[in-house]
C-alpha distance (Angstrom), angle and dihedral (degrees) to the residues before:
residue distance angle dihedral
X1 . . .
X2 3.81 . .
X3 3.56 95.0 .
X4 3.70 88.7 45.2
X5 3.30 84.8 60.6
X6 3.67 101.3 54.7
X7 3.48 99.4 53.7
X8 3.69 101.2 47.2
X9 3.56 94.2 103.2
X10 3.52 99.3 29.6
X11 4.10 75.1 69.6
X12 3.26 95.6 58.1
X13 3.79 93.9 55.1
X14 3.71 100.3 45.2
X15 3.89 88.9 50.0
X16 3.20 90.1 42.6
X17 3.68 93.8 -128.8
X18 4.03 127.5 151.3
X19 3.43 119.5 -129.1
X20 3.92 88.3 -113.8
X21 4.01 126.4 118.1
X22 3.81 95.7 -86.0
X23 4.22 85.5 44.8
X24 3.73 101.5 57.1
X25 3.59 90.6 47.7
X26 3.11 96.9 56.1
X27 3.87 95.8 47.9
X28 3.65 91.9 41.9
X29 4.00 88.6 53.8
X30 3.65 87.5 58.3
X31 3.47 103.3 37.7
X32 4.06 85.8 42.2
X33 4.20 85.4 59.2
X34 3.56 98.4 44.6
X35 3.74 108.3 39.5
X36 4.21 91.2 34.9
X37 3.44 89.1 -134.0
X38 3.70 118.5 155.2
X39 3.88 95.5 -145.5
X40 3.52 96.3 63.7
X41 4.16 95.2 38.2
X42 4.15 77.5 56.2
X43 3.51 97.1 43.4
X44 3.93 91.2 47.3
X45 4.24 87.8 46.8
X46 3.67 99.3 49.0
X47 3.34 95.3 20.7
X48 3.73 89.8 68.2
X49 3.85 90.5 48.6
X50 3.92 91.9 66.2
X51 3.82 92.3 52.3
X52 3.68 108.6 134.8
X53 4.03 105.8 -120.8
X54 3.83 101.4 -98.0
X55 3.96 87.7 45.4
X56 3.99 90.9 50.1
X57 3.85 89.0 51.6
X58 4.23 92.7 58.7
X59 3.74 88.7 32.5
X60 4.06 84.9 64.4
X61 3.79 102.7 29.4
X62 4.05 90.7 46.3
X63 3.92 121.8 -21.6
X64 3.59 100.7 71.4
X65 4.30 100.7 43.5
X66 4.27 79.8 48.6
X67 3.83 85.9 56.6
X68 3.58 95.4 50.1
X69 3.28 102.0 40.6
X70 3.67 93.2 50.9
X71 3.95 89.7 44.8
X72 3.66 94.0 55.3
X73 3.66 108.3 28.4
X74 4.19 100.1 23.1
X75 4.33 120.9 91.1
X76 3.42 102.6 -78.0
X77 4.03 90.1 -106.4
X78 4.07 98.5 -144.1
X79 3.31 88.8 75.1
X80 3.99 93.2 44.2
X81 4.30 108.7 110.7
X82 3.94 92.5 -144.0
X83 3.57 95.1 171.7
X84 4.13 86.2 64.5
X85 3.94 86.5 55.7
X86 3.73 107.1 58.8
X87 3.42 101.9 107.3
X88 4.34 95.6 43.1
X89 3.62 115.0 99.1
X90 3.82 114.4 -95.1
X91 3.64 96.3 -113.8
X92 3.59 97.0 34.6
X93 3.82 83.5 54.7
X94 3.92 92.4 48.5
X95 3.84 92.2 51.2
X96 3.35 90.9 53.1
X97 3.82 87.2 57.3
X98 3.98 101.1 48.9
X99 4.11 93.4 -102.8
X100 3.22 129.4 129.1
X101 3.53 129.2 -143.2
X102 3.93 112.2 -76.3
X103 3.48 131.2 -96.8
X104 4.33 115.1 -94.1
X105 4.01 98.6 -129.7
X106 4.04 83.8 -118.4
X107 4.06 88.4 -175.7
X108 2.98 116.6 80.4
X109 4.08 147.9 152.3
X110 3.56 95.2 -110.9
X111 3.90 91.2 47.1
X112 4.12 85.5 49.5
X113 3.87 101.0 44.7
X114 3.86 81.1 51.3
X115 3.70 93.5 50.5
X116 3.78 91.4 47.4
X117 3.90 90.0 54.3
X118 4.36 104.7 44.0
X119 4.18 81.9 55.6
C-alpha cells in the first residue's frame, strides 16, 4: 500500500491525466487492473457513473479503452523506479513502459456549444 501510495501521482503525470473526475477514473481503472485491488476496480465503476456529461462522452469514445489497454498490456507501474527516470523524455519513458500516448479529450464544451449552433 505504501508504494501505492507514492506513485499515485506520478500516474497522473506519465498518463498525462488531471486529477479531475474523468482523470482519476482513468488511473484508478488501471491501477484497479494491475494491483487487483477492489478500491480502485470500485472507484473506476462508480467513479465513471458520476462523470459529468461531456467527461462521460471521452470516457466512452477514448478514456476508458486507454485505461484498459494500459492496465492489461502497460509495465505493471509498482514496480516502475520513477525517481531513476526524471531526466528521460516523457514519451521515451512511456515506450519504455508499454503505453501509448494518451488520449486528446476530443469532446469538449466548446466542440458541443458549436454543434448545438451549425444545427
Amino acid at each position: 500500500m505504501q508504494r501505492y501510495r507514492e506513485i499515485h501521482d506520478l500516474v497522473h503525470t506519465l498518463l498525462e491525466q488531471p486529477t479531475d473526475m474523468l482523470g482519476e477514473v482513468v488511473v484508478k481503472w488501471i491501477e484497479g487492473i494491475q494491483n487487483g485491488l477492489p478500491m480502485c476496480l470500485t472507484g473506476g465503476l462508480l467513479g465513471s457513473l458520476r462523470l459529468a456529461p461531456i467527461q462521460t462522452q471521452n470516457y466512452l469514445k477514448t478514456h476508458l479503452d486507454y485505461a484498459l489497454l494500459v492496465g492489461f498490456e502497460g509495465h505493471f507501474l509498482m514496480n516502475v523506479y520513477f525517481e531513476e527516470h526524471w531526466e528521460q523524455p516523457m514519451d521515451e519513458f512511456r515506450t519504455s513502459l508499454n503505453i501509448p500516448p494518451p488520449p486528446a479529450r476530443t469532446i469538449t464544451k466548446k466542440s458541443v456549444d458549436k454543434t448545438k449552433t451549425s444545427v
